[in-house]
C-alpha positions, 0 to 999 in steps of 0.5 A: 453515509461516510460510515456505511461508505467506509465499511463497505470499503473494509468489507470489499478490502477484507474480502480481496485479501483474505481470498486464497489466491492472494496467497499466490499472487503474494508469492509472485511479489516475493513474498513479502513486500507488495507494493509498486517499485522504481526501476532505473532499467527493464532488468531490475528484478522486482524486488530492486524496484520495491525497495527503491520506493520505499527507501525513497519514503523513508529517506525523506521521513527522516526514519532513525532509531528510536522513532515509532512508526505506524505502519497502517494496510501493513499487508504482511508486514515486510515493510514494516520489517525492513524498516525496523532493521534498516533505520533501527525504528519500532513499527505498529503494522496493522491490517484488516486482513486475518490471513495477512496478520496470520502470516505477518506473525509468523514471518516477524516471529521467524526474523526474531523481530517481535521486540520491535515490529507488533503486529496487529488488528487495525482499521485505518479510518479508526486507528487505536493510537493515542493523540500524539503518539507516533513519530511516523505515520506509513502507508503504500499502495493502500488508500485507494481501497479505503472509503472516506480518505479524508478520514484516513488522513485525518487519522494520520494526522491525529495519532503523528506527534508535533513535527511528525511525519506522513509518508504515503504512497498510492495509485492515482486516477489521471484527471482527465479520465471522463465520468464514463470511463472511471467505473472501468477503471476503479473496478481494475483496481478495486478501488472506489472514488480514487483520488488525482495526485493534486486532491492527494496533495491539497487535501494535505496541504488543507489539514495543515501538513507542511509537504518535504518531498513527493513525487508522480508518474506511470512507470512505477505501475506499468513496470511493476506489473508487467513483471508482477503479471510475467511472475504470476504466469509462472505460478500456473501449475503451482499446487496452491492455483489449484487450491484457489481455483483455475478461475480465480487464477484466470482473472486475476492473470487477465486484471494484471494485464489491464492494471498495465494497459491503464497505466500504459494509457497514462489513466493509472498513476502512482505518486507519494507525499512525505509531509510533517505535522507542525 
């Protein structure tokens, strides 16, 4: 079951991001980063957010050169780039996605940084690392389209050396959200079973993982969308709209609004765990 679950997963997840208007949707992010920010103010631009978050990940990890990283669900690698020329680290990004690995190589490959970022297929339910092999396992804003997180997890675990570290960002579904309203909002966000902040946690806590710093909220999601949605509007006479289809770009304009009503309506969370493998 846990098989059929997970390619299923895969599948839906494959399906979102290799369709063209995720192209545009990309280009509303700015291109390469695509994950939730942490604003002080309602004037910090989306790009100020995003990299708050993630400096916030990798602090915590205790990035530095040297260390590898396991970038996994890398989208187009912007993250992975950055970490590779702020902390000075190596980074394996993979992805599921054709079209996001296509423009990952081309964007590493224009920053001269294929000496330090590799970009490659992978599944993380299944990565292809040895046991043992990597300083830093890295994941935003991802999980929540995977089919078994234990298994993810437990992944992480497996390739993270001794005193390795996990560090993990993800959307998360308030507890109290009833049974009836759950299909709604995991049909919002594409992403089936989501988990609570607190499953997040003791299921680390289970596998063994030693927690150093996490965090939870709704600002990060309602902030970030409503200005991924204010940006996305803006692309409405953008050539490639007219590429991916009208329809496809009235949808996805309508389920930007509703990520920022869930969130407004405290059902939508986002939290990250840093956490080392003893």
């Amino acid at each position: 079951m846990s098989e059929q679950l997970n390619a299923a997963a895969t599948a839906a997840a494959k399906q979102r991001y290799d369709a063209p208007i995720y192209d545009v949707l990309t280009q509303a992010w700015g291109g390469e980063m695509i994950h939730m920010g942490m604003f002080e103010d309602d004037d910090e631009p989306l790009e100020a957010g995003m990299a708050r978050s993630t400096r916030c990940l990798a602090e915590a990890a205790e990035l530095g050169p040297d260390m590898m990283v396991a970038e996994v669900a890398c989208g187009v690698a912007g993250a992975a780039r950055h970490l590779a020329k702020t902390y000075d680290c190596k980074v394996r990004a993979s992805n599921i996605s054709e079209a996001q690995l296509a423009r990952a190589q081309e964007l590493t490959e224009a920053e001269g940084l294929t000496d330090r970022v590799t970009v490659e297929y992978g599944d993380f339910h299944e990565l292809p690392y040895e046991d043992g092999s990597m300083d830093c396992w890295w994941s935003q804003d991802s999980l929540y389209h995977g089919g078994d997180r234990l298994r993810v997890l437990t992944e992480a675990y497996r390739v993270l050396k001794p005193g390795g570290r996990l560090a993990l960002s993800d959307f998360v579904l308030d507890p109290q959200v009833s049974d009836a309203a759950r299909p709604h909002i995991e049909d919002v966000v594409g992403g089936p079973n989501m988990w609570s902040y607190e499953r997040y946690r003791d299921a680390l806590e289970v596998m063994g993982f030693h927690l150093r710093e996490t965090f939870q909220g709704f600002r990060p999601v309602s902030d970030t969308f409503t200005r991924l949605r204010a940006r996305f509007a803006d692309l409405g006479d953008d050539p490639a709209v007219q590429e991916a289809g009208p329809e496809a770009y009235e949808r996805t304009l309508y389920r930007l609004g509703l990520w920022t009503e869930e969130a407004n309506n405290h059902h939508i969370g986002w939290g990250y765990w840093v956490a080392e493998k003893p």
